[in-house]
C-alpha positions in Angstrom: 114.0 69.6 69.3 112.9 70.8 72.9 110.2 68.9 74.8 108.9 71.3 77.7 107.9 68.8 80.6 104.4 69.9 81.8 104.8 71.0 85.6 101.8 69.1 86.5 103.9 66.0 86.2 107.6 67.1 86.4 110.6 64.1 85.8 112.2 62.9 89.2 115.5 63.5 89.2 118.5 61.0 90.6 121.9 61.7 90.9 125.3 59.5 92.4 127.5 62.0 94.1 131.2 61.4 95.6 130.8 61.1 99.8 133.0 64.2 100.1 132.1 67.7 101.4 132.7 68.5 97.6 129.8 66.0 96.5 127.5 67.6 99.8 127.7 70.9 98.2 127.3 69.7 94.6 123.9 67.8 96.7 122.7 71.4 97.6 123.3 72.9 94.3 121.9 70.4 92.1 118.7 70.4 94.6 118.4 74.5 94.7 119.0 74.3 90.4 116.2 71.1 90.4 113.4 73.1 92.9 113.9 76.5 90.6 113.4 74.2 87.5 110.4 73.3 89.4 109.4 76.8 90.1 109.2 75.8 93.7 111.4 79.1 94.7 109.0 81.3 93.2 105.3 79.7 94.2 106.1 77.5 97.1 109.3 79.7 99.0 108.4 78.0 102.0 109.1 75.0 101.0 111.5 75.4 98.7 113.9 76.6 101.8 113.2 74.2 104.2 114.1 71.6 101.3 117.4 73.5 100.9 118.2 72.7 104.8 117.3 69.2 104.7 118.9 68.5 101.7 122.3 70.0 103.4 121.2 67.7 106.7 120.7 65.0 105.0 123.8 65.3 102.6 126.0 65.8 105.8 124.6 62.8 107.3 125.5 60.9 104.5 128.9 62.1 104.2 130.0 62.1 107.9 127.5 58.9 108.7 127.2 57.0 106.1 130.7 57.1 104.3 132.3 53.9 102.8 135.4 54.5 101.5 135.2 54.5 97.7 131.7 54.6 97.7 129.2 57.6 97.0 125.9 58.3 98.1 122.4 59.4 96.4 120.0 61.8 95.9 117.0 61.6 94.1 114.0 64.7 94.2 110.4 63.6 93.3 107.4 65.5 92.9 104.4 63.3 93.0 100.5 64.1 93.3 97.6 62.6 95.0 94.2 62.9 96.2 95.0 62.9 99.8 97.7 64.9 99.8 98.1 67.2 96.9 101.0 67.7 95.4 104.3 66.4 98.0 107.9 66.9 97.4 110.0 63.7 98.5 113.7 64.2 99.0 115.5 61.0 99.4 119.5 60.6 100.4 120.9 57.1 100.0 124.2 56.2 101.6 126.2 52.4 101.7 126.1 52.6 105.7 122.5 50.4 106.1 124.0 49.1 109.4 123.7 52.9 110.7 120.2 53.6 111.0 119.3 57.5 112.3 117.9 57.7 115.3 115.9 61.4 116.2 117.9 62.1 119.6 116.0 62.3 122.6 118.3 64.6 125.1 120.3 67.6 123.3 123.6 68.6 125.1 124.3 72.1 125.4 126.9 73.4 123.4 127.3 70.3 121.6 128.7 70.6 117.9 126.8 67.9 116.4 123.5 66.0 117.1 120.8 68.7 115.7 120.5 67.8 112.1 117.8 65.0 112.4 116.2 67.4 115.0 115.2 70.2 112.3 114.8 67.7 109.3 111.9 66.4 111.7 110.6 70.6 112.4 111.0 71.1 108.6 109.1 67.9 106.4 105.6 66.5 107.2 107.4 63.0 107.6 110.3 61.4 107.2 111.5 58.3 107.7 114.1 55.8 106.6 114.2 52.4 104.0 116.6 50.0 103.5 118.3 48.7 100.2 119.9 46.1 98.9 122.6 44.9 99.7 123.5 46.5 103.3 122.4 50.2 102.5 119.6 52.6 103.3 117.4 55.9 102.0 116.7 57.8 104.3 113.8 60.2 103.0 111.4 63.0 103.8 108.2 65.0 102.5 107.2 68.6 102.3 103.4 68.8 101.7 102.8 71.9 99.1 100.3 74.0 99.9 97.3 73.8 97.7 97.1 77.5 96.7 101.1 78.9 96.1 103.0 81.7 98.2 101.4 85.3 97.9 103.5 87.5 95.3 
């Protein structure tokens, strides 16, 4: 028996991935496969591409930053609804490194080949933030508001 899940209240979804560049690119496709479940690809493009980006961001992060050897790291998707703000997607990315908080960099080096990421998760979501866990670990998270009235077809 099939139970369709009604889109106005759609199941979070959590997965534990390996802290590899192998679990980072399971991350993206498991998040592009979750948003197209969600339709989001088809009524809310915009968003569903800048969620793409900060998903890959925030996977990196967690596999360059936040590594602990044997140890993996988290993603978990969540649409939620409320009066304030409508309908908000909240990406979240949980690595063991709770002792490495990320900081939004205030001076960008030319030519650099690292130090951007946090910069375009922060031109991407609404908001973003981080939250520690228990024990010594952290989520580091981030919203895209959906538009009331989806993409024009």
């Amino acid at each position: 028996m099939t139970t369709e899940i009604p889109l106005d209240r759609p199941r979070p979804h959590t997965t534990t991935l390996p802290a590899t560049p192998k679990g980072a690119a399971t991350c993206r496709r498991i998040t592009r496969r979750q948003l197209t479940m969600w339709r989001l690809d088809s009524t809310h493009t915009e968003s569903f591409h800048s969620a793409l980006l900060i998903v890959a961001e925030l996977a990196a992060n967690a596999i360059s930053h936040g590594r602990v050897p044997g140890r993996g790291f988290e993603l978990h998707l969540a649409l939620t609804t409320t009066v304030r703000r409508g309908t908000t997607l909240r990406i979240e990315v949980s690595d063991p490194r709770g002792d490495r908080l990320p900081l939004l960099p205030t001076v960008h080096i030319p030519n650099a080949l690292s130090g951007r990421g946090l910069t375009l998760i922060d031109a991407l979501c609404d908001r973003w933030g981080t939250i520690p866990r228990h024990p010594n670990s952290k989520t580091v998270w981030a919203e895209l508001d959906l538009t009331t009235t989806p993409d024009a077809t």
